[in-house]
C-alpha positions as CSV (number, residue, x, y, z in Angstrom):
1,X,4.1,-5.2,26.3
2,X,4.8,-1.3,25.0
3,X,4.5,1.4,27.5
4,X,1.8,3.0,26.6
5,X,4.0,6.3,27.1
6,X,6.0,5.4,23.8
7,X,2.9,4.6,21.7
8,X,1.0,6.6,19.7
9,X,-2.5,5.7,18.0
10,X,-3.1,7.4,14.3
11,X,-6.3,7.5,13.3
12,X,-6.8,9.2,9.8
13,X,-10.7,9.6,9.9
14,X,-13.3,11.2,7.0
15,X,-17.1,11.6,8.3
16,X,-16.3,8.4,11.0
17,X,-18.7,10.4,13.9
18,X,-20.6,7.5,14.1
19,X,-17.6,5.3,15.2
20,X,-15.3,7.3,16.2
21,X,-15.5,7.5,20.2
22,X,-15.9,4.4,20.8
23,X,-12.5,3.8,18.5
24,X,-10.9,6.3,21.2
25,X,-12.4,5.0,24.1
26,X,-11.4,1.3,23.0
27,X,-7.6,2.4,23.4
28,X,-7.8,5.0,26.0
29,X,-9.3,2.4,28.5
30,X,-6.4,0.0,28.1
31,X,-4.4,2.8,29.2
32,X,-3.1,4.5,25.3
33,X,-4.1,7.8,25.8
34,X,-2.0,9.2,23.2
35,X,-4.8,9.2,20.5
36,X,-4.0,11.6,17.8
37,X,-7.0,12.0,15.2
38,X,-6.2,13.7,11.8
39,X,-9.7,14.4,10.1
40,X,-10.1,15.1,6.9
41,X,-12.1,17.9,6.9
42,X,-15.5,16.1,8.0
43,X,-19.2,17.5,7.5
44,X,-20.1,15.7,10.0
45,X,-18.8,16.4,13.3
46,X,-16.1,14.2,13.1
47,X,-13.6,16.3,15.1
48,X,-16.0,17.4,17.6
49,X,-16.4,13.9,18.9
50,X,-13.0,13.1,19.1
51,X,-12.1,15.7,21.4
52,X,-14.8,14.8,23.6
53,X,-13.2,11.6,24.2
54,X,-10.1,12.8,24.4
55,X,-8.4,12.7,21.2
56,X,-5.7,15.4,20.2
57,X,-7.3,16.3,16.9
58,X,-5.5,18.0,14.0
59,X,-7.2,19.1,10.5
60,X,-5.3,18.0,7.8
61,X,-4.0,20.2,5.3
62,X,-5.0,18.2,2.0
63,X,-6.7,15.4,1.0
64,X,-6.8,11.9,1.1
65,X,-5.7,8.9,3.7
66,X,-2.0,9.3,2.1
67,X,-1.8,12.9,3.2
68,X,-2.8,12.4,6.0
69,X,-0.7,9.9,7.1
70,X,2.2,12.1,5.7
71,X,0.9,15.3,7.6
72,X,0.2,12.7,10.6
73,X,3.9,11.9,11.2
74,X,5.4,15.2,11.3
75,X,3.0,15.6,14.4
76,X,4.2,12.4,16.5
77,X,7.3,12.3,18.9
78,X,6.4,8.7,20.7
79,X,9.2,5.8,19.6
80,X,5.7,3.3,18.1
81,X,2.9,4.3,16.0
82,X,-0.6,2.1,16.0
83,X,-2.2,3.2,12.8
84,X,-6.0,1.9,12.0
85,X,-9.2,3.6,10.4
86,X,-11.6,5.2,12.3
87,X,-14.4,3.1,11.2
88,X,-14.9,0.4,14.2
89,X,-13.5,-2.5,12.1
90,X,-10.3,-3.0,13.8
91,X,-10.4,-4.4,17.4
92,X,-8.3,-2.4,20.4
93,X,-8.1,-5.7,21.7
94,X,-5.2,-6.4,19.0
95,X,-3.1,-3.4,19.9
96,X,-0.8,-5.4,22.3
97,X,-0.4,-7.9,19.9
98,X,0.6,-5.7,17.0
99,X,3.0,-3.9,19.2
100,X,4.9,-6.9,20.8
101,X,6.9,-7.6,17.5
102,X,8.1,-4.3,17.8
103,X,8.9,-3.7,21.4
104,X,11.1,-7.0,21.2
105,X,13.2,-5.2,18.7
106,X,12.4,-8.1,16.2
107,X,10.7,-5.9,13.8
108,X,10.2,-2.5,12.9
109,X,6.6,-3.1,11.1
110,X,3.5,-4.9,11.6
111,X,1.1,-5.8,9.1
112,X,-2.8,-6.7,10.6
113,X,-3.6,-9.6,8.8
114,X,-7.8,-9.5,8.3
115,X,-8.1,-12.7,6.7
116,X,-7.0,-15.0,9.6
117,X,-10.4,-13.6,11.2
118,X,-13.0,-12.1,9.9
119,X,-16.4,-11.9,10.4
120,X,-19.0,-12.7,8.1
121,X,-20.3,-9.5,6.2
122,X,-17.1,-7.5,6.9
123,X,-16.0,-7.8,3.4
124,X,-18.2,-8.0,0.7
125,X,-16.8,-10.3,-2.4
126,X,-15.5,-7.7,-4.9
127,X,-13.0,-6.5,-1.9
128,X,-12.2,-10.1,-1.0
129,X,-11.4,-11.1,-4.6
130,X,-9.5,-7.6,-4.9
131,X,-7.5,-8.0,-2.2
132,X,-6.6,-11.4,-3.0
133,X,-5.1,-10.2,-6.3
134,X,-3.3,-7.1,-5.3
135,X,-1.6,-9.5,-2.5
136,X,-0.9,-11.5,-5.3
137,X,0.6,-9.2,-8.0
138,X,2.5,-7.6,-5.0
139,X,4.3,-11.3,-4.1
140,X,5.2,-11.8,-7.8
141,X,6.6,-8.3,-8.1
142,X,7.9,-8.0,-4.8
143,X,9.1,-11.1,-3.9
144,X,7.7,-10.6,-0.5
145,X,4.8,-12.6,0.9
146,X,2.6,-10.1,3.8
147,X,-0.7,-12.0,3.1
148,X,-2.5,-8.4,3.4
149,X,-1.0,-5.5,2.3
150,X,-4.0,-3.4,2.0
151,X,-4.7,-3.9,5.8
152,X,-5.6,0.1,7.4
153,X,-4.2,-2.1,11.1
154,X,-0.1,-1.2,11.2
155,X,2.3,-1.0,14.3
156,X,5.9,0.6,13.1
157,X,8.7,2.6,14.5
158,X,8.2,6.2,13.7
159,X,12.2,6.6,13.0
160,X,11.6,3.5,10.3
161,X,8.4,5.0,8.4
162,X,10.2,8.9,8.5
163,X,12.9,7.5,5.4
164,X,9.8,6.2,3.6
165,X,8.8,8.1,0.6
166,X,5.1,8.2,0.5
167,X,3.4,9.5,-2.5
168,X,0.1,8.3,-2.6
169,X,-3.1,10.6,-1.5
170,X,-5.6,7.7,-1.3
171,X,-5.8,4.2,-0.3
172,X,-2.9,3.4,-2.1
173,X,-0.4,4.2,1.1
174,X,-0.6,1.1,2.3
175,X,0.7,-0.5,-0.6
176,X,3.4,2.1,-0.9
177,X,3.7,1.4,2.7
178,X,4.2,-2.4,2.1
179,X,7.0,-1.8,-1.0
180,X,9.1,0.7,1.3
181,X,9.2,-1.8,3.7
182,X,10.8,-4.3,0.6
183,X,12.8,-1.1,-0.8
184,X,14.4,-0.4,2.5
185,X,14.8,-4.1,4.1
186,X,12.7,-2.6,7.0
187,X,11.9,-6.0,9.1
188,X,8.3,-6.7,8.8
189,X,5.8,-9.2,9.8
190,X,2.4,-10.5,9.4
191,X,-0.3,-10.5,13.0
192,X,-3.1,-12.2,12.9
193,X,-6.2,-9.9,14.5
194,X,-9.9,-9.9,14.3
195,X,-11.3,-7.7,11.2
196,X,-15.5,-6.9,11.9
197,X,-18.4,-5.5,10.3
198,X,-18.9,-1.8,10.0
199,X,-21.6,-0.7,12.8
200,X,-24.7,0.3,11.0
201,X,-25.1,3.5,9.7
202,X,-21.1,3.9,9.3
203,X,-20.9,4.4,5.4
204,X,-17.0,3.2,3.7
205,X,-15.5,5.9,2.4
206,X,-13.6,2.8,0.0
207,X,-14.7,3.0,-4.0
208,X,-13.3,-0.4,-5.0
209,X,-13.2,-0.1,-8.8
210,X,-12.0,3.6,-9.0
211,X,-9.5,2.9,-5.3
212,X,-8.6,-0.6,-7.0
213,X,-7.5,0.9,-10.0
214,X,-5.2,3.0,-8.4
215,X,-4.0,0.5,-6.3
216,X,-2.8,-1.7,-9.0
217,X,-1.4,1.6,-10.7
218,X,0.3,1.9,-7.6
219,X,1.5,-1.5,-7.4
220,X,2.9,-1.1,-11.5
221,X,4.7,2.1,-10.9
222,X,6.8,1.1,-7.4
223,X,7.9,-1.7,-9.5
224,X,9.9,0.7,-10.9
225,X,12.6,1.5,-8.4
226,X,12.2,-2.1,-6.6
227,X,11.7,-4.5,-9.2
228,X,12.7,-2.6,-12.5
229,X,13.1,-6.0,-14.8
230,X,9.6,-6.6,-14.0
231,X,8.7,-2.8,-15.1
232,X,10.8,-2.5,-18.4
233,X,11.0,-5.7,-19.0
234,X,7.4,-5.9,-19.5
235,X,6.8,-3.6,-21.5
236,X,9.7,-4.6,-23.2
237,X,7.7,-8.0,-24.1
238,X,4.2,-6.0,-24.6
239,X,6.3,-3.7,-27.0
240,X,8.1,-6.8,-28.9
241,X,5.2,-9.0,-29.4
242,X,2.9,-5.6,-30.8
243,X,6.1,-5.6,-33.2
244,X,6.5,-9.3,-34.0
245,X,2.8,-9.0,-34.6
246,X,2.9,-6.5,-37.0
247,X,5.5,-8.1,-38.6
248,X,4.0,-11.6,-39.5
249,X,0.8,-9.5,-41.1
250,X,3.6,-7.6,-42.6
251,X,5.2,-11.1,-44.3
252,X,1.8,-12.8,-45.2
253,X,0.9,-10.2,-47.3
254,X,3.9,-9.7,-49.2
255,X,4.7,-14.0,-49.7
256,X,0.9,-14.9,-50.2
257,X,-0.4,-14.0,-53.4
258,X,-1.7,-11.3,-53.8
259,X,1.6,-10.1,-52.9
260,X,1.0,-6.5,-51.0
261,X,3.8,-4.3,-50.2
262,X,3.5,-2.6,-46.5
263,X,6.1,-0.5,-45.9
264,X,4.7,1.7,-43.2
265,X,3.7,-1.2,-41.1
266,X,7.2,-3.0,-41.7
267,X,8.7,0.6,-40.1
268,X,6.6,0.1,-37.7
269,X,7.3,-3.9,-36.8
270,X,10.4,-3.0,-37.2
271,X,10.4,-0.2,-34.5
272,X,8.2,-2.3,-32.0
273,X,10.8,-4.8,-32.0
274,X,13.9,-3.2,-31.6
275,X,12.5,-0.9,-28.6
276,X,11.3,-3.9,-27.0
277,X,14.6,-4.9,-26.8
278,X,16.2,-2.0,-25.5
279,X,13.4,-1.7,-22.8
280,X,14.8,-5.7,-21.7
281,X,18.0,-4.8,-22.1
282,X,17.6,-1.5,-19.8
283,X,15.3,-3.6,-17.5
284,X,18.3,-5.8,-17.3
285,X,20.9,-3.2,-16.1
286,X,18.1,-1.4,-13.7
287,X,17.8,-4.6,-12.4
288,X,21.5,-5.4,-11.7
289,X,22.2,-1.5,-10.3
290,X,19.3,-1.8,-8.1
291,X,20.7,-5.6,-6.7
292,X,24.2,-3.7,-6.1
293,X,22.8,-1.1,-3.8
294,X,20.9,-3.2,-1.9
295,X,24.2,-5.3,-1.3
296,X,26.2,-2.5,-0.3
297,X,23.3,-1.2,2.1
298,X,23.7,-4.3,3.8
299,X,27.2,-4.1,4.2
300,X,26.8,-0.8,5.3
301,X,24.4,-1.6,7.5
C-alpha cells in the first residue's frame, strides 16, 4: 500500500460543484490529503467547494482536460499521481488498487479498466460502441492491448509522465497518454475498478461525436511517430488505388470503342500511383528507423 505522503490525487474539474466534495472527501478520509484540484475556470462554484473540503485548488491557465493535465504536473512534487474526473464516477475505494502496481516497482502506469464493472446507465451505447472501437483501432495501430484507453482513472510515476509529450487540449490526453506509454516502453497495466452512474444533476462535459472525432484524429496522427508504416503506408494504398482507379476509367475509354483519349486523367493515374508508392516506400524506412531506436533505447536502458 502507497504512503499516502507520496501520492498525489489530480482532479481536472469543469462546473463538477455538484460532485466535487464528496470526490475530495472520498480520498481525504482514507487518509490522501494531497488533493490538488485544477478547475477550468468554472461558473459554477467549482473552486469554492473544493477548498472547503480541503482541496489545494489552482486555475488553469488555458483550456481543456489536456492543459490542464499539462499545467497540473508542473505543480506536483509527490513520487505517484492518482488522476480521475471530478464527476463522482470513479470509486476512491479503487485508489489502493491502482496504486499497488506501482508502489511494487512493477509498473510505472495504471490504466482503470471501466468495463470489468460497470453499472447499468453509466455509459450510454454511443460511448460504449465508441470506446470499443477506439480501443480497437489503438491495438491494431499500436500493437498494445490496454482494454480502455480512454479511462479518466490513471495511477503513474510523475518522473515517467514528465518525458511524455502531451499535445492534446481535450479528451484526447488520455489517448496520447496511452501511445507515450507504447512510444517510450513505459510499463503499464490494466486494473479492474468499479465505473458508476453520474449523480443526478451532474451534466458530462463529454460531446461524443465532436470529442470522438478528435479522438480518432488523435489516434491517426500519433501513428505517426509510433507506427509510421501504418500512417504512410496508408495513405500510400488510399493514394495508389485513387490512381489505379483512375487508370482503368482511363484504359476503358481509350480500348472500348468509342475510343476516347484522356490525357489529363492518365497524368493524373499516373501521379496517384507513383506517390502511392513513394508514401510505402517512405513508410517502410520510417518504419525500420523508428524499430532501430527503440532497440538501442533498450540497450541503453
Amino acid at each position: 500500500m502507497a504512503d499516502s505522503e507520496d501520492v498525489c490525487v489530480l482532479v481536472p474539474t469543469l462546473n463538477e460543484s455538484e460532485t466535487i466534495g464528496e470526490v475530495i472527501d472520498g480520498f481525504t478520509s482514507r487518509g490522501y490529503e494531497n488533493v490538488l484540484v485544477i478547475d477550468g475556470n468554472s461558473t459554477d462554484g467549482t473552486s469554492d467547494v473544493a477548498r472547503e473540503h480541503g482541496a489545494r485548488v489552482i486555475q488553469q491557465s488555458g483550456d481543456g482536460k489536456g492543459q490542464a493535465i499539462r499545467e497540473a504536473i508542473r505543480h506536483i512534487d509527490a513520487e505517484y499521481v492518482l488522476m480521475l474526473d471530478g464527476d463522482g464516477t470513479y470509486r476512491p475505494e479503487d485508489a489502493d488498487a491502482m496504486l499497488d502496481p506501482l508502489v511494487n516497482g512493477e509498473y510505472e502506469h495504471v490504466i482503470g479498466d471501466r468495463f470489468a464493472d460497470m453499472e447499468d446507465g453509466a455509459m450510454s451505447r454511443l460511448n460504449h460502441f465508441g470506446n470499443g472501437l477506439f480501443n480497437w483501432v489503438f491495438r491494431y495501430i499500436h500493437g498494445k492491448n490496454f482494454e480502455d484507453i480512454l479511462s479518466g482513472y490513471r495511477a503513474f510515476t510523475r518522473e515517467s509522465v514528465e518525458n511524455f509529450y502531451l499535445d492534446a487540449d481535450g479528451f484526447g490526453v488520455e489517448t496520447e497518454m496511452a501511445v507515450e506509454c507504447v512510444k517510450h516502453g513505459v510499463p503499464t497495466t490494466v486494473v479492474p475498478i468499479r465505473y458508476e452512474a453520474r449523480p443526478d444533476g451532474s451534466d458530462t462535459n463529454l460531446h461524443p461525436i465532436r470529442d470522438g472525432g478528435v479522438i480518432l484524429v488523435t489516434l491517426y496522427q500519433l501513428a505517426k511517430t509510433s507506427n509510421p508504416l501504418f500512417y504512410f503506408g496508408s495513405m500510400g494504398v488510399l493514394s495508389g488505388l485513387f490512381g489505379a482507379g483512375v487508370a482503368v476509367y482511363v484504359g476503358y475509354e481509350w480500348f472500348v470503342p468509342p475510343r476516347t483519349s484522356h490525357e489529363v486523367l492518365a497524368v493524373v493515374a499516373a501521379f496517384g500511383i507513383l506517390f502511392g508508392v513513394q508514401l510505402l516506400m517512405f513508410g517502410v524506412l520510417s518504419d525500420l528507423i523508428v524499430t532501430l531506436h527503440r532497440e538501442q533505447m533498450r540497450r541503453l536502458d
